[in-house]
C-alpha positions as CSV (number, residue, x, y, z in Angstrom):
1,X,10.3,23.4,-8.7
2,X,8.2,20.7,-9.6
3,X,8.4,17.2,-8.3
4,X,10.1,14.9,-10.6
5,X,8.5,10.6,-10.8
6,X,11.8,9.8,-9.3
7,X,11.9,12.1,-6.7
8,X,8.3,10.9,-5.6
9,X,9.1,7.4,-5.7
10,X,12.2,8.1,-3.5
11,X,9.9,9.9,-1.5
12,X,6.9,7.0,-1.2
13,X,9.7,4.6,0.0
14,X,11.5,6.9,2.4
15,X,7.6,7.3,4.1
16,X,7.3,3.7,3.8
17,X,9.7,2.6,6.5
18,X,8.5,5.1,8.8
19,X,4.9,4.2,7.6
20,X,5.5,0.3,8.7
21,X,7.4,1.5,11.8
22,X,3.6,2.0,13.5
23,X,1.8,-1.1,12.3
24,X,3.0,-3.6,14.5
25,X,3.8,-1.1,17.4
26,X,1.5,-0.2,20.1
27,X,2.1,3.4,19.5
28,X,-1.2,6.3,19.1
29,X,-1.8,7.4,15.5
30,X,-1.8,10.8,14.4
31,X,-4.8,10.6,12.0
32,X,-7.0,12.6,13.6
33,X,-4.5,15.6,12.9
34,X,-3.8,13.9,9.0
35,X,-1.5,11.0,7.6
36,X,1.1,10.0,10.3
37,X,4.5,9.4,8.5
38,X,4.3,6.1,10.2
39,X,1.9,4.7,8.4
40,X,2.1,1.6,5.5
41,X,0.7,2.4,2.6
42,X,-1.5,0.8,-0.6
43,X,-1.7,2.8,-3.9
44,X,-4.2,1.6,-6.0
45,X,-3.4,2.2,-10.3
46,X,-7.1,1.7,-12.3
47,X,-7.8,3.0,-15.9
48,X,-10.2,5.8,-15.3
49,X,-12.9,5.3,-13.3
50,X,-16.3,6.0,-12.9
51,X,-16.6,5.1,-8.8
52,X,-16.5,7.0,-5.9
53,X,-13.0,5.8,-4.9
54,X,-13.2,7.7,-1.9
55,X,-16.3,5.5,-0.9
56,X,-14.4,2.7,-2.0
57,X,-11.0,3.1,-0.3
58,X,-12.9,3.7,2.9
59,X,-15.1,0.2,2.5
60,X,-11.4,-1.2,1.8
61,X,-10.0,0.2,4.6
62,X,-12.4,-1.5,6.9
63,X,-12.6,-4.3,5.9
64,X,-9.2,-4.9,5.4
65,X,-8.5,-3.6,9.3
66,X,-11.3,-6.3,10.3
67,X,-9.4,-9.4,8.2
68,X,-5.7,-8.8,9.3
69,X,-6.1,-6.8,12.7
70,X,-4.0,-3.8,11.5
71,X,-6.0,-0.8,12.8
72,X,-7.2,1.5,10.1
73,X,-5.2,4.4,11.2
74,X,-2.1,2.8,10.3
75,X,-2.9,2.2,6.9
76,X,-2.8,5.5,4.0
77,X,-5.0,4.4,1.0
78,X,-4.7,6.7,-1.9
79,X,-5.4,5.7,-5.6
80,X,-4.7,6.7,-9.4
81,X,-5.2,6.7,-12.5
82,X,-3.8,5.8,-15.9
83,X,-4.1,8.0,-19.2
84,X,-4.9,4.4,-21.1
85,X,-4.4,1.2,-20.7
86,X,-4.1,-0.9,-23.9
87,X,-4.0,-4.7,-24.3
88,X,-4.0,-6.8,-27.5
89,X,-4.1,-3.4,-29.5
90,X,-7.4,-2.3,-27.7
91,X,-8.5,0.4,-24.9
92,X,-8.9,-1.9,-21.8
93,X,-10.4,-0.8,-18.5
94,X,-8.7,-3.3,-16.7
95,X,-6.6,-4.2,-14.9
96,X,-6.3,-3.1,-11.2
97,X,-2.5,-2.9,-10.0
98,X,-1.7,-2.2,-6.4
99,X,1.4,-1.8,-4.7
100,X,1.4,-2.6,-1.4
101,X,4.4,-1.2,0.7
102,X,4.8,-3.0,3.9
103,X,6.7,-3.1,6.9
104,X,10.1,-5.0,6.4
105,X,9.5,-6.8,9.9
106,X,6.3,-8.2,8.3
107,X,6.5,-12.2,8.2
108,X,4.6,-13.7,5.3
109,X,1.8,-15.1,6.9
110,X,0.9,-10.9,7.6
111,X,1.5,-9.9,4.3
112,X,0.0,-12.7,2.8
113,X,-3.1,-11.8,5.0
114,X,-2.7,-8.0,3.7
115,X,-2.7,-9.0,-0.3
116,X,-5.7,-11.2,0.4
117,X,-7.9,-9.0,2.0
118,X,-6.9,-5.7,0.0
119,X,-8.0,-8.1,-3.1
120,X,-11.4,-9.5,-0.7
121,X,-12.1,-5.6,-0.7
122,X,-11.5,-5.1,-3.7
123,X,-13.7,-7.5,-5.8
124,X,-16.4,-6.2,-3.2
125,X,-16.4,-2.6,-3.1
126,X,-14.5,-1.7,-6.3
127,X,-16.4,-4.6,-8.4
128,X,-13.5,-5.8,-9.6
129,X,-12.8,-8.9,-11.3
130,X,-9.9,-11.0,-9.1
131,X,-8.4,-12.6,-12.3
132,X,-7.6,-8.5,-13.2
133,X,-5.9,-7.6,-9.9
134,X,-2.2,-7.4,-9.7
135,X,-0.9,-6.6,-6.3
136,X,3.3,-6.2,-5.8
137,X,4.7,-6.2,-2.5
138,X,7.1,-3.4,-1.6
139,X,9.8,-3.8,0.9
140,X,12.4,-1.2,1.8
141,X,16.1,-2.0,2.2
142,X,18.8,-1.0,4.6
143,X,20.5,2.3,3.2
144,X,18.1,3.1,0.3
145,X,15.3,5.1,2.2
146,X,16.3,8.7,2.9
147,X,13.3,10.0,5.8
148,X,14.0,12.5,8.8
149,X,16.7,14.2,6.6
150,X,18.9,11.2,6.5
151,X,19.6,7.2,5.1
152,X,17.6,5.0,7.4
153,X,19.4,2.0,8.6
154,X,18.0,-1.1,10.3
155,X,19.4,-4.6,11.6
156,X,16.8,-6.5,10.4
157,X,14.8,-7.3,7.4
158,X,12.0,-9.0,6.5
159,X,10.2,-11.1,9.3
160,X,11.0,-15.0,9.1
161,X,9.4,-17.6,6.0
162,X,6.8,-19.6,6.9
163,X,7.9,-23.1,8.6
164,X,11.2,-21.5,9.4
């Protein structure tokens, strides 16, 4: 049976609160034996590409460990590609969307520091053009991610504004 877009998505966001789960807790990272479920993640959406965008995601992963302190093992990197993208009627090879699915406890100083540097990296190891980034933050809710064979729930969501 194959995998349906829905079925993925539901799939991306049950990982996800698992996945932020491990970046703010001091707990050992299974990377060495592959992704750890605990991990948050960033998919990065291009037209087709000519890079390297496993060089690239690795440069990105540094340095985006270096700006925000989040160790590099608990961050999964993976990116895609579209068919086409047109604008104003024309094959365009921009722009460069990523979602960015963080940990619900994240306040928004962190996750402004994340979208910063993953756009930092970005311009520098993907040559990308800021203006033609697009990067959407993706937090999970109580009761609508289904991991370990069941509906996660949580007390809390979302770490406090700034100046609050």
């Amino acid at each position: 049976m194959q995998n349906s877009p829905g079925r993925c998505l539901v799939s991306i966001f049950a990982l996800l609160y698992v996945f932020c789960a491990a970046c703010l807790l001091p707990v050992n990272s299974y990377a060495e034996g592959g992704i750890d479920p605990a991990d948050p993640m960033v998919r990065i959406t291009s037209p087709k590409t000519n890079l390297d965008v496993e060089v690239v995601l690795a440069a990105v992963s540094k340095d985006v460990s270096k700006d925000t302190g989040v160790k590099e093992s608990f961050i999964t990197y993976y990116w895609q590609t579209f068919d086409a993208v047109v604008y104003e009627g024309k094959r365009s090879s921009k722009p460069l969307f990523v979602d960015l699915y963080v940990p619900g406890f994240f306040d928004d100083d962190k996750v402004k520091s994340m979208m910063t540097a993953i756009a930092d990296a970005l311009v520098k190891h993907a040559k990308a053009e800021r203006k033609w980034i697009f990067i959407h933050t993706h937090f999970p809710l109580p009761g609508q991610v289904y991991i370990d064979g069941g509906i996660a729930q949580w007390d809390t969501y979302r770490g406090e504004p700034v100046g609050k």
